[in-house]
C-alpha positions in Angstrom: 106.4 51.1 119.4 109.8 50.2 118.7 111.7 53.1 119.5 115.9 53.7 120.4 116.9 57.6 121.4 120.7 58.1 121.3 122.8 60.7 122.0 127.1 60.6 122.1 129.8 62.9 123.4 130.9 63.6 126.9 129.1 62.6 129.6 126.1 64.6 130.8 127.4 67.4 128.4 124.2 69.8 127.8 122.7 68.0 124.4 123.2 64.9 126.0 121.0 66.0 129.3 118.1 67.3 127.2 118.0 64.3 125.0 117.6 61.9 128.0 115.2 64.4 129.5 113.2 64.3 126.4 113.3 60.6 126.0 112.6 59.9 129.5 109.3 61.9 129.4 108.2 60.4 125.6 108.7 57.2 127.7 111.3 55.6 125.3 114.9 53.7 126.2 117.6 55.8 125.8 121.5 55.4 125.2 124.8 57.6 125.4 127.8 56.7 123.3 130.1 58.3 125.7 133.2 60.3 123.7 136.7 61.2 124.2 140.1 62.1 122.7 141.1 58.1 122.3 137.9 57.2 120.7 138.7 60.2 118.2 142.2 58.9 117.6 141.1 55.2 117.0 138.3 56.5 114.7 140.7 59.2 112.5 143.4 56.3 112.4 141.2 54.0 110.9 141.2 52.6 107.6 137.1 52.5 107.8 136.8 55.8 108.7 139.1 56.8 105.3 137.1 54.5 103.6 133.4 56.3 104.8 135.1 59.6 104.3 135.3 58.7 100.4 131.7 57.0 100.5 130.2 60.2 102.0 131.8 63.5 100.7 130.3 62.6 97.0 132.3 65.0 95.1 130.4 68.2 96.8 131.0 68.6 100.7 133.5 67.6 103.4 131.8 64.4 104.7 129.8 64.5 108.3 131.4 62.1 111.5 129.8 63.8 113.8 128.0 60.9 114.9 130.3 58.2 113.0 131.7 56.8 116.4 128.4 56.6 118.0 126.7 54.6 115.1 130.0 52.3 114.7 129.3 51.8 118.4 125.6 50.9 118.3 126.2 48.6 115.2 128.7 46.4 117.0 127.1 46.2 120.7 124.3 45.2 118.8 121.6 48.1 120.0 120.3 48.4 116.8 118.6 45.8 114.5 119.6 45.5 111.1 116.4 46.9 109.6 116.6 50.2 112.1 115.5 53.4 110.2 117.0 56.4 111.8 115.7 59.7 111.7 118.0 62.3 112.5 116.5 66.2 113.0 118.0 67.6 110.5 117.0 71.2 108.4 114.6 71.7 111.4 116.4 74.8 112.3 117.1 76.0 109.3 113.2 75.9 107.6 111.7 77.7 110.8 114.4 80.5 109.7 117.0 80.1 112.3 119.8 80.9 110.2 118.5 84.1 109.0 120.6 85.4 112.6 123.5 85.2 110.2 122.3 87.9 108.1 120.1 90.4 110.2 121.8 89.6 113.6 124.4 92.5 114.0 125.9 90.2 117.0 126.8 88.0 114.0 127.3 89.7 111.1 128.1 92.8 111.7 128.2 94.2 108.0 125.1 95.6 105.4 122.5 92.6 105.4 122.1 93.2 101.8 125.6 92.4 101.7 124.7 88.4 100.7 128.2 87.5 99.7 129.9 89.0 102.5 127.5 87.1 105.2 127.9 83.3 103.3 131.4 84.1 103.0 132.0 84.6 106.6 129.4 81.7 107.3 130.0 79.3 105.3 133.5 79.6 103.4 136.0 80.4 106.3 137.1 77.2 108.0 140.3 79.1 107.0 140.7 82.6 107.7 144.1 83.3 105.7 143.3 81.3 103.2 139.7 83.1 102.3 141.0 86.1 102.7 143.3 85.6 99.4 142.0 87.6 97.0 141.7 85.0 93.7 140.0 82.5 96.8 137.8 85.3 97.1 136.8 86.3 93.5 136.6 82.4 92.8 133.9 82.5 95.7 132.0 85.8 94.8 131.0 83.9 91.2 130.1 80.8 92.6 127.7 82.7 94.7 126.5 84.8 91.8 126.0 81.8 89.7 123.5 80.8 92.7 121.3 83.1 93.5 122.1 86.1 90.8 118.8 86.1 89.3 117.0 87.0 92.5 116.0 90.8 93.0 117.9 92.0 96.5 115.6 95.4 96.7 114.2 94.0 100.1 114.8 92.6 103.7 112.2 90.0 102.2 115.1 89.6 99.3 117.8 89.0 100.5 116.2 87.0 103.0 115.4 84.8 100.2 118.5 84.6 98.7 120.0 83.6 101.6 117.9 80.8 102.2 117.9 79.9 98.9 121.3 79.6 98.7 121.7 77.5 102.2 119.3 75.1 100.6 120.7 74.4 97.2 124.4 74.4 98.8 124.8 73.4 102.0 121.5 71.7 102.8 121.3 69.8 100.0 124.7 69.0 99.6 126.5 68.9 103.6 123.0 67.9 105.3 121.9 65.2 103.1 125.4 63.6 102.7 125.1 63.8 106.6 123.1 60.5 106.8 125.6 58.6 104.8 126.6 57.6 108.3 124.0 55.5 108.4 123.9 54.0 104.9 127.5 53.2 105.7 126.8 50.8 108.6 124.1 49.3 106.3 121.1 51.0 108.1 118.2 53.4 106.5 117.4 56.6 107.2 114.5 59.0 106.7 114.4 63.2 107.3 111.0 63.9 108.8 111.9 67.8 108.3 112.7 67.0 104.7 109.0 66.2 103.9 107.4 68.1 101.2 104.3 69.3 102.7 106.3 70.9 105.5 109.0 72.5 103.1 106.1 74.3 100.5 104.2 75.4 104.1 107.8 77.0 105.4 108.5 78.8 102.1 106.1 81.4 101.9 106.7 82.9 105.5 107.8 86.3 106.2 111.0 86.9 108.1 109.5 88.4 111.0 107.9 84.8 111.6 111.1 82.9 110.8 113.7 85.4 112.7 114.6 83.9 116.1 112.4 81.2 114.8 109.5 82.9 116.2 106.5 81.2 114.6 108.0 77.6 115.6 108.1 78.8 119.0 104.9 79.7 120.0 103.7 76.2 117.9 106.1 74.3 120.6 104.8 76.2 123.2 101.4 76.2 122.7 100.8 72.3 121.9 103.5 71.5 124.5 101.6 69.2 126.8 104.4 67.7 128.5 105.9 70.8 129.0 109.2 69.9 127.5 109.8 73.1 125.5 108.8 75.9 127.4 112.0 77.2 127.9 112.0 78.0 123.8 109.3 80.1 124.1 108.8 83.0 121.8 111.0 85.8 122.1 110.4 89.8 121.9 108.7 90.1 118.4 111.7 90.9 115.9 112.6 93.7 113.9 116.2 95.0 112.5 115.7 98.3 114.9 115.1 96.2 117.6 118.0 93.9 117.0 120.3 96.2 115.8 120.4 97.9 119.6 123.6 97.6 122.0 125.0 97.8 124.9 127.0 100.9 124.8 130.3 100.1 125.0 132.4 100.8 127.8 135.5 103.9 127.9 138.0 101.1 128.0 136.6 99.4 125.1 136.7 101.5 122.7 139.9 102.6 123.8 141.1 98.5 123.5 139.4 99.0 120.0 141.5 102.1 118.8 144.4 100.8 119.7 143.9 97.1 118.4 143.9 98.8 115.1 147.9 100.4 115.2 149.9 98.3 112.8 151.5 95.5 114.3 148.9 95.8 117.6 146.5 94.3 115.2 148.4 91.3 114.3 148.7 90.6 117.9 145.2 91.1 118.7 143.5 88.9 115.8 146.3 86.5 117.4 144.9 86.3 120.7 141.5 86.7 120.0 141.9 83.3 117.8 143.5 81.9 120.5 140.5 82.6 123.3 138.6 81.5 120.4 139.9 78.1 120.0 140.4 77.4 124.2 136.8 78.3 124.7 136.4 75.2 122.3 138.2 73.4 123.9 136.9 73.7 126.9 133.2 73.3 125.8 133.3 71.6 122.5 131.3 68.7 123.8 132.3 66.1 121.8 136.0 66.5 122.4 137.2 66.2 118.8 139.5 69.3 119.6 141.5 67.0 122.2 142.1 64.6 119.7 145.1 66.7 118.9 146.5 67.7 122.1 145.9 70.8 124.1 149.0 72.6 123.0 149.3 71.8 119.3 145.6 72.9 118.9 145.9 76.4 120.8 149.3 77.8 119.0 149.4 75.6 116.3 147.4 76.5 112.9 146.2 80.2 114.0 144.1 80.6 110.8 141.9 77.8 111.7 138.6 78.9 112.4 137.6 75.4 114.6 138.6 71.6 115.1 136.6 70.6 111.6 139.3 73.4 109.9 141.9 70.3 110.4 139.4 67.8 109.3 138.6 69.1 106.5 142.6 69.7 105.9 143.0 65.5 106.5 140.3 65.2 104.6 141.8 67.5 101.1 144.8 65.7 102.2 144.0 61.8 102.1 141.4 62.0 99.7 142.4 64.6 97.2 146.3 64.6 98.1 146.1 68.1 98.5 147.9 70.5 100.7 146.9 73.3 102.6 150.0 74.9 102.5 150.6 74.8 98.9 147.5 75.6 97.8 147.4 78.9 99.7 151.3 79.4 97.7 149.4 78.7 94.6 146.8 80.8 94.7 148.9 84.0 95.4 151.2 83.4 92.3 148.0 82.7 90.1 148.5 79.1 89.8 145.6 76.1 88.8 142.2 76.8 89.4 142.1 73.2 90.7 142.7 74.3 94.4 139.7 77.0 95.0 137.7 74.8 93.3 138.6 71.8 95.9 139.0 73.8 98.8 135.5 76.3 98.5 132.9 73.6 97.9 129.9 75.4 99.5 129.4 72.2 101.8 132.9 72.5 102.9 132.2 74.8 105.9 129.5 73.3 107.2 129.4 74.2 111.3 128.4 71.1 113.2 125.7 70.9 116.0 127.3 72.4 118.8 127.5 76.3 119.3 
């Protein structure tokens, strides 16, 4: 009966629109923690942010803010009582088997699906494209995986699928998702993960990827007991299957003549170049939090080209403040064969975590 729906970034961005929506039908109250490149400043300036990034990163992942502004917000206007229990959605996409795209989806990853270390590195371990590509980073990375989920067979679609998952849930689920509600324990409030029950993780476990691709069983649950048609736009897609997904457009004469030629030396350099750079203004034009403007439109487009987005210089502050380590000289380390300290700070598997927003 008691029941507060909140959503934060800029106003009437696309989340935002489908929360109210949502909320509006359920018949609950609903608020907007409205966000912008001053509220980002005042919250990264902060001694209490410094202090929560400590509190939440636990020794294992780069620590969540996401929503850290918003909850600051609701604690001091008062919108909350002091006993509020929130209950974030998280792990919902990744148990119905939406992240599986990042292994069979040739759209994302491009290389052998049974290729496990070459999909979670490109996943999960490049907030730095440079600094990955280093080959001790690399080697450093390619154990810890192994240590992971080197038991498993890998004969299989079935597999790898399950190594995949596996290792999403013992490293990044467990480690950047969970530490992902210290938001809330640091404003003194509880929190629960409905998704995170057990009943609903053992009945997720045992189903086959052509139900968990595309997320196509949880689809046609939503839109069979939908009755107030809120989800019928996520609908079940065209039954999957690597044949079917694997098909593209053919590509144009110019194209592949853009291709050939991006591969010349030096014509390559320039390309990955300005293909980072669309990269990073698409961001910024529809990040929809605004973090990215935080640091000024210029700075963030030619500035720090390896980046892969705005939570690459986060997580830089972050090594940086907490750890009093440097970007810069770590990557100088690595190629002269120095410490093993720095890959072993810099490639916690919660590290890249990829926030909500496409």
């Amino acid at each position: 009966d008691n029941v507060l729906c909140y959503s934060y970034g800029v106003p009437a961005n696309r989340e935002s629109a489908r929360s109210e929506q949502v909320a509006e039908v359920l018949g609950y109250p609903w608020v907007q923690t409205p966000y912008s490149p001053d509220v980002w400043r005042n919250a990264f300036g902060s001694a209490e942010m410094r202090e929560y990034r400590s509190f939440a990163a636990n020794g294992v992942s780069f620590p969540h803010h996401d929503d850290w502004p918003a909850v600051r917000a609701l604690r001091e206007k008062g919108a909350v009582s002091a006993d509020a229990v929130f209950a974030p959605g998280h792990a919902a996409d990744f148990i119905a088997g939406d992240h599986l795209k990042y292994l069979f989806d040739p759209l994302l990853w491009e290389g052998d699906p049974h290729d496990i270390e070459g999909a979670l590195v490109k996943k999960h371990y490049s907030l730095w494209h440079d600094f990955v590509g280093n080959r001790q980073v690399r080697d450093a990375i390619g154990r810890r995986i192994e240590e992971s989920v080197g038991m498993f067979p890998r004969d299989t679609d079935e597999d790898v699928a399950r190594m995949f998952e596996y290792w999403e849930w013992q490293e990044r689920q467990s480690k950047f998702i969970i530490n992902a509600v210290r938001v809330y324990e640091f404003f003194g409030f509880s929190w629960r993960i409905p998704f995170w029950d057990r009943a609903l993780m053992d009945f997720w476990r045992p189903i086959t990827i052509a139900l968990k691709m595309r997320e196509q069983l949880y689809r046609r649950y939503v839109q069979s007991h939908d009755h107030m048609d809120l989800f019928q736009e996520d609908g079940p897609l065209s039954t999957w299957s690597r044949d079917l997904v694997a098909q593209r457009r053919p590509k144009r004469l110019r194209r592949r003549a853009y291709d050939a030629a991006s591969r010349l030396p030096g014509v390559a350099r320039l390309n990955d170049r300005y293909r980072m750079y669309r990269r990073h203004l698409r961001e910024w034009n529809r990040d929809p939090r605004e973090e990215a403007h935080a640091y000024g439109k210029l700075r963030y487009l030619l500035l720090d080209p390896g980046k892969r987005h705005v939570q690459s210089l986060a997580l830089r502050d972050f090594l940086r403040d907490e750890y009093g380590l440097e970007m810069s000289s770590l990557g100088r380390g690595q190629e002269t064969g120095n410490s093993a300290r720095p890959t072993q700070a810099v490639c916690g598997p919660g590290a890249a975590g990829r926030s909500h927003w496409p």
